[in-house]
N, C-alpha and C positions, 0 to 999 in steps of 0.2 A: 407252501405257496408256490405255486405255478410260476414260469418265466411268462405263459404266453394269457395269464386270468387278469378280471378287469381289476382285483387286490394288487397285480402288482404292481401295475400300469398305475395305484395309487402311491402305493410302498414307494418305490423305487426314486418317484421326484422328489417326497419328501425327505429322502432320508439324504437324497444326496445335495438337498439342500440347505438341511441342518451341516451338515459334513463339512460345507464348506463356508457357512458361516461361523462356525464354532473355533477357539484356538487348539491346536496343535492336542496340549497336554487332553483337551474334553472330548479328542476325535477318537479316541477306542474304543472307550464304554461306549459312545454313539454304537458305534462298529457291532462292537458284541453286543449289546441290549437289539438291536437291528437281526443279528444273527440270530439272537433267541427266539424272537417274534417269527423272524423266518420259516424257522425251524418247526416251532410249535402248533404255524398254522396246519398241519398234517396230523400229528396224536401227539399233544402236547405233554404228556408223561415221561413219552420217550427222550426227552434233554435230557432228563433226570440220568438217563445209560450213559450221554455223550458226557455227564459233568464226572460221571465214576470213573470213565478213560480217562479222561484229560487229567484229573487227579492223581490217576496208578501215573502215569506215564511223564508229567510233571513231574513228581518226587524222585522217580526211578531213573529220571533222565539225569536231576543235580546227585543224586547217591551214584551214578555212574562215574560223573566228575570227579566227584570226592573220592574216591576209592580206588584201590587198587587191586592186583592179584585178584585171588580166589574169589572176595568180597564184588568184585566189578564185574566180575560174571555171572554170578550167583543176581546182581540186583539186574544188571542186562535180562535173564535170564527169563525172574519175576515178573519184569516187565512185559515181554513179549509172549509168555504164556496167560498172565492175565487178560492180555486185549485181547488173544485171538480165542481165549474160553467165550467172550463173551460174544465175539462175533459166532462161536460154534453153538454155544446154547440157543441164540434168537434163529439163526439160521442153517443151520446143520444138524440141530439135535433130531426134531422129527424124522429128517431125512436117513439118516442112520438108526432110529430108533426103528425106525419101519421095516428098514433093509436088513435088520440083527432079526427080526421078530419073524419076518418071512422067512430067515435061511433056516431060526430056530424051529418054525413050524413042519417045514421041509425033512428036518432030520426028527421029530418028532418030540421036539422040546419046546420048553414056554420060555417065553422070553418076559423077565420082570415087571420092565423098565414102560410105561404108557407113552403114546406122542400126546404132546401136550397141545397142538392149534396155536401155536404161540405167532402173534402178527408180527412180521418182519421189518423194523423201524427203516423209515426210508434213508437210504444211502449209506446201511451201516460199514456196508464193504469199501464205502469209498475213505469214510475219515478214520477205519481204521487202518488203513494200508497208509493212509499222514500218517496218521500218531507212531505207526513201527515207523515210518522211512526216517522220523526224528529222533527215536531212540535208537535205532541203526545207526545213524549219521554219528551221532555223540558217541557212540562206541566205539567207533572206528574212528575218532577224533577228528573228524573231517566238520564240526560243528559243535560248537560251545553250549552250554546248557541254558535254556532261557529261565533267568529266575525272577521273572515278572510272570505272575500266574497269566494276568490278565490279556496280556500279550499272547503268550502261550494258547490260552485257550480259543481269543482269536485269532490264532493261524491254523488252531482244529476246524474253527466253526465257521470260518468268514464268508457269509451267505451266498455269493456270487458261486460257488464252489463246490459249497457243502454237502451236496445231494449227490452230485453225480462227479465232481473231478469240474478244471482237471487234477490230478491227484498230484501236488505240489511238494517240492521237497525243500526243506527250511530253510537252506542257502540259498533258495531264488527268494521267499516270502518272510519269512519271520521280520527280515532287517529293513525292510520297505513298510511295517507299521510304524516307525521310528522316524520317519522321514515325512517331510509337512511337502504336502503335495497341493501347489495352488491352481486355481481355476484357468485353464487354459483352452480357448476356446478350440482348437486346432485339435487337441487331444481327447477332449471332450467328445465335438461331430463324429469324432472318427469311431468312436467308441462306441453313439448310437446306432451310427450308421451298421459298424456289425452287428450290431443287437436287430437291428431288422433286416438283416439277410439272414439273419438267424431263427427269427417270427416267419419270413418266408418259408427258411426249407422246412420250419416246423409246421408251419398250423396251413401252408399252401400245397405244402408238396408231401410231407410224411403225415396227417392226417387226414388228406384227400386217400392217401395212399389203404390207409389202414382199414376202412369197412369193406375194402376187395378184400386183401390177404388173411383179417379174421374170418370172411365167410369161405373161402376157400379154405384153411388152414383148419377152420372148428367142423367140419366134415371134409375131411377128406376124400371116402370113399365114395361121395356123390358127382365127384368129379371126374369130366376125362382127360388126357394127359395135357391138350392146350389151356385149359383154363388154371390147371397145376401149377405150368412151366409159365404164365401169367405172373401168378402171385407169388413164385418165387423170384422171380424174376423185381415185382413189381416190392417184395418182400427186401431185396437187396439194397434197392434206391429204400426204401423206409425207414431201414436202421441207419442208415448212411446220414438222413438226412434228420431222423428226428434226435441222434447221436452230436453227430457234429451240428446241429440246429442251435442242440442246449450249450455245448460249447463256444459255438459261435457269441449266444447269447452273456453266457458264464464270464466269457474273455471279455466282451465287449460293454457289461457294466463295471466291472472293474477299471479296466480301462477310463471310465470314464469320470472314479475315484482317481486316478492317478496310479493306479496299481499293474503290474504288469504280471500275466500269468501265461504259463505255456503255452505253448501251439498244441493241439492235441490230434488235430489230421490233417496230413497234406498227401489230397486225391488220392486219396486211397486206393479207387476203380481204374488209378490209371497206371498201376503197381505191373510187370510185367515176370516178376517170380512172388514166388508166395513170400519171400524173404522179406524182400520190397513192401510188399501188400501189411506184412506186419509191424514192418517199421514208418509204415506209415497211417494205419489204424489204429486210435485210441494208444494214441504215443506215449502219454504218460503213466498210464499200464504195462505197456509194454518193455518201455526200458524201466521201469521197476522192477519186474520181475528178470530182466536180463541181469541190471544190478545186484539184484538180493537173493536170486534165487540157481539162475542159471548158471552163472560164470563164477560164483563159490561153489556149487555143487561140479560145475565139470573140471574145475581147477583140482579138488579135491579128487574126483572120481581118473582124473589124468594122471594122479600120483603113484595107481597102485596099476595102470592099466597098460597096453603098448603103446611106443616111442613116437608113431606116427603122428604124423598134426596135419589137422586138417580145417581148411577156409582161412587159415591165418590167425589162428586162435589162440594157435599157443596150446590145444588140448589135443587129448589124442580119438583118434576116432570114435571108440566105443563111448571115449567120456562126453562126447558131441551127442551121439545117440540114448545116452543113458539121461546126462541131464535136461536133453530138448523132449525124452517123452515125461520124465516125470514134470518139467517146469509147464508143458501144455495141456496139463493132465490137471493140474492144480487149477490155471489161469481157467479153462472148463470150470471146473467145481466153482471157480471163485462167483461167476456169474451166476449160478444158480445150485441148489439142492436137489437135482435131475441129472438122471442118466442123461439124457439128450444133451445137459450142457457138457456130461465129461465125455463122451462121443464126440460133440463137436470139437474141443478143445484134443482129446487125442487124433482125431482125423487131422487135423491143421497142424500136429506135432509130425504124425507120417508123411504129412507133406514135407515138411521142414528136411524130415532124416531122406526120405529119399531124393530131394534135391544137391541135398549133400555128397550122398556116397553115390549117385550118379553123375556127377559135373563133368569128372572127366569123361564119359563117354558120352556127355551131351554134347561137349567140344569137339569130338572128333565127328560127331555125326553131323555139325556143323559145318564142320571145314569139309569133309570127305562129300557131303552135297551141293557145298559152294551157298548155303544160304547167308556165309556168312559177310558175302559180295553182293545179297542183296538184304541190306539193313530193314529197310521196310516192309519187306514179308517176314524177317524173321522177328521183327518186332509184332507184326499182326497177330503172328503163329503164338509169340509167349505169352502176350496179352488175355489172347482167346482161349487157351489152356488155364491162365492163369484166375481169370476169372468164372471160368467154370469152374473149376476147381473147389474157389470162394462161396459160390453160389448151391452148390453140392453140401458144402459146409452148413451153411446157412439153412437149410431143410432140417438139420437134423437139432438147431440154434432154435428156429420159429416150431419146429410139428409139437403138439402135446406129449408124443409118445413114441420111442423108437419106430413100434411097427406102422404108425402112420408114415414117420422120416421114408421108410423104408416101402411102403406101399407110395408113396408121392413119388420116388425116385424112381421106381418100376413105372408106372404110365409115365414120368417126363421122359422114361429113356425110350421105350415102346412109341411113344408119341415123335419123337428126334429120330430117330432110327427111320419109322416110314413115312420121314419127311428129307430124307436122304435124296431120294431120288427130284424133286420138288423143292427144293429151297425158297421159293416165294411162299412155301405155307409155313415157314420159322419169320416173315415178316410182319411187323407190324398189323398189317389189311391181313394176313392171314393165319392169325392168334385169333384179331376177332371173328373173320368168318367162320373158322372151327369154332367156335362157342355157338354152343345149342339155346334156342329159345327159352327151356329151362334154366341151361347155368346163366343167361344174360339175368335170368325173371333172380336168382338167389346169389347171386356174386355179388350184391350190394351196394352197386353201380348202375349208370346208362350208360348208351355208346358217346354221347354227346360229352359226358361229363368225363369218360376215359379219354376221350379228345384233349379236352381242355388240360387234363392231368398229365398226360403226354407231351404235352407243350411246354408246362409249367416245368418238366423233370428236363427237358430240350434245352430251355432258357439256362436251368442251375446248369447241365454240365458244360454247356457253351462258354460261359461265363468264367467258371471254373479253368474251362482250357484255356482263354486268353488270360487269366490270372495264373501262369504257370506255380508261383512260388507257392501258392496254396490261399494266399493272404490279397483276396479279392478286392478291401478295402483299400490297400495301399495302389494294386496295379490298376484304380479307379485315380485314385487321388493323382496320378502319374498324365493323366489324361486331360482334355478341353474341359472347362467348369461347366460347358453347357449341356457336355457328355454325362456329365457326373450327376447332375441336377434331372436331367433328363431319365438315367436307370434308379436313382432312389425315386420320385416321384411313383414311376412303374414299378419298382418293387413296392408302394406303398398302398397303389391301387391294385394291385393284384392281390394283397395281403385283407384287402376290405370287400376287396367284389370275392374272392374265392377261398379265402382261406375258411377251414373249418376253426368253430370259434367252442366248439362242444366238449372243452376243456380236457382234452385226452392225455392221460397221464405219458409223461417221458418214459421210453421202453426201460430206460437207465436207473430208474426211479428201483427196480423191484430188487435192485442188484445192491 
């Protein structure tokens, strides 16, 4: 079920109307029977995979408890090769099956094994990166074992959530089902109110977005380099917004249960090293994998390697390098079963390494030009590196296929290069007067309606900036009642008069 379809716009009063008329003890099975329905309006067979997780990973989480020694590792163990088999068969098996069969072809051998077409259940990456962070949690005794199934399985499945993140870890959520959360009308507004800045940047600003960047992105090579650096461009604000749209959405009915869930981005575009930019993209991803992946592996990888330490980590250089390219290498895969996603995810790990093991000579190149007495250029300068940078990334995230990534990157650079001389033809009026009659007639727009689109994306980062903290809602509620009344109404008319209503799937959905 969609955040932004007219099922949910049903779903979502009733249930949080039952919710709060019912007692306490009758509010979970609401909860989970709610989640199931959720769930199954997509391919409804598919619960049937999320009740086999929740069952491996329930048992294995209380046999963790109970056990000791050899036995506590060995059921640790079970645990987390069970979940991640199954995230690998629905979602990696063809992918590898494919890549074994072609290398086998290549050296002149048959490879057994067939790809099977097997449909990828929506969101399985995201509950099952829950279910490890809980049996992780428990292992590391940082979290008690829940031995209420039913609980349990609503902290896998709890709708708001479920599909796309944000990806919660059981000492923020598990202990807030337990807890009677009354109708408060203050926390409630607040709660819709994000749910439609959330239907804004989704269905006004990232589905307006989207019939430019699939007509430019599903041929590429009909394009020339402005109408490219367009839709990459216009391709950045789209995941931006139809990402954090759903989490906006995600946070903001929960909220309005009473439940509170992570922040998952704050301004991410206004990130000014890549560091930044990742600690502030899909946040709950991120420090997960910083958690469980990164900072065991480079702790480990520091053990056996030189003394030096570097960023304050406490690891040693190489171990900094070894586990930021395998941790960006994986975070890649996790998003998809495509070269393009472990390209992009390695590209954004080389950013990482070489921000690292260049600082010090970025410092001096700082100080020794004096930019560092002018804050505001050199904040311009990191920004503008920084988000090109992202947007580079990003090509290689949206194209079908490397050599498209790779043909887009060549006319957007050929395109930027002899607009050097000319800086008014990288502007706005001079993106669209380089588009030819042709790419206006197949880029899947008008000029009038890029207008309007432009405005729409003008209005979110505006807004954005004067809500520095990230949390638009609040830095509203901070403000005149009449101010307040005055941009929801406007976001609610702009949500009716322009938003696209053509129920387009969350890009997050496929991950």
């Amino acid at each position: 079920m969609l955040f932004n379809s007219l099922e949910f716009l049903i779903f979502f009063p009733l249930v949080t109307t039952a919710y709060f008329l019912l007692p306490q003890a009758y509010r979970w099975p609401l909860l989970l029977a709610s989640s199931c329905v959720f769930y199954m309006w997509f391919i409804p067979a598919y619960i049937l995979i999320l009740f086999v997780m929740i069952g491996i990973d329930y048992a294995a989480a209380i046999a963790i408890e109970d056990s000791t020694g050899r036995a506590r590792r060995w059921y640790f163990a079970a645990s987390i090769v069970s979940t991640c088999a199954v995230l690998f068969v629905f979602k990696y098996y063809d992918f590898f099956t494919a890549n074994a069969a072609a290398m086998a072809a290549a050296l002149g051998l048959q490879y057994p094994l067939a790809v099977l077409h097997i449909i990828l259940p929506v969101g399985l990456s995201f509950h099952t990166f829950q279910s490890l962070s809980y049996v992780i949690e428990v292992y590391r005794g940082h979290q008690k074992a829940e031995r209420h199934l039913g609980i349990y399985a609503l902290y896998v499945m709890f709708f708001p959530q479920l599909v796309a993140g944000p990806i919660e870890r059981p000492q923020n959520l598990l202990g807030q089902f337990r807890v009677e959360h009354r109708f408060e009308y203050g926390r409630v507004t607040d709660g819709l109110k994000q749910m439609l800045w959330g239907v804004f940047k989704k269905v006004v600003v990232a589905d307006r977005i989207a019939p430019i960047v699939s007509a430019v992105y599903g041929t590429p090579e009909g394009y020339s380099g402005a109408p490219l650096l367009l839709g990459t461009l216009l391709f950045a604000v789209q995941i931006y917004c139809d990402f954090s749209g759903y989490s906006d959405m995600a946070i903001g009915s929960a909220r309005v249960l009473g439940f509170r869930l992570m922040v998952n981005f704050r301004r991410p575009y206004a990130a000014r090293t890549i560091p930044e930019f990742w600690q502030r993209w899909h946040i709950s991803l991120s420090s997960w994998f910083r958690d469980y992946l990164f900072l065991p592996l480079a702790y480990r990888l520091s053990a056996v390697s030189r003394a030096d330490r570097i960023l304050g980590l406490g690891v040693s250089t190489w171990a900094y390098v070894g586990a930021t390219a395998v941790t960006m290498a994986v975070a890649g895969l996790w998003h998809g079963a495509n070269w393009t996603y472990v390209i992009w995810g390695v590209l954004l790990g080389a950013y990482l390494i070489a921000g690292a093991i260049t600082r010090g000579w970025r410092r001096r190149v700082v100080r020794r030009t004096g930019l560092g007495r002018v804050p505001a250029l050199r904040g311009a300068l990191q920004w503008t590196v920084t988000f090109t940078a992202v947007c580079a990334a990003w090509v290689f995230f949206r194209a079908h296929s490397a050599a498209d990534a790779i043909l887009i990157l060549e006319r957007v650079g050929t395109f930027v290069a002899s607009s050097a001389a000319d800086p008014a033809r990288l502007s706005t009026t001079g993106l669209r007067a380089a588009l030819t009659a042709a790419e206006w007639q197949y880029i899947g727009t008008t000029k009038p309606a890029l207008v309007v689109t432009l405005a729409c994306i003008a209005v979110l980062f505006l807004v954005e900036r004067v809500s520095a903290s990230g949390d638009v809602v609040a830095a509203l509620n901070a403000r005149r009642r009449t101010v307040q009344w005055a941009f929801y109404q406007g976001l609610a008319w702009a949500v009716f008069v322009f938003g696209n209503f053509g129920e387009i799937d969350f890009i997050y959905f496929q991950f």
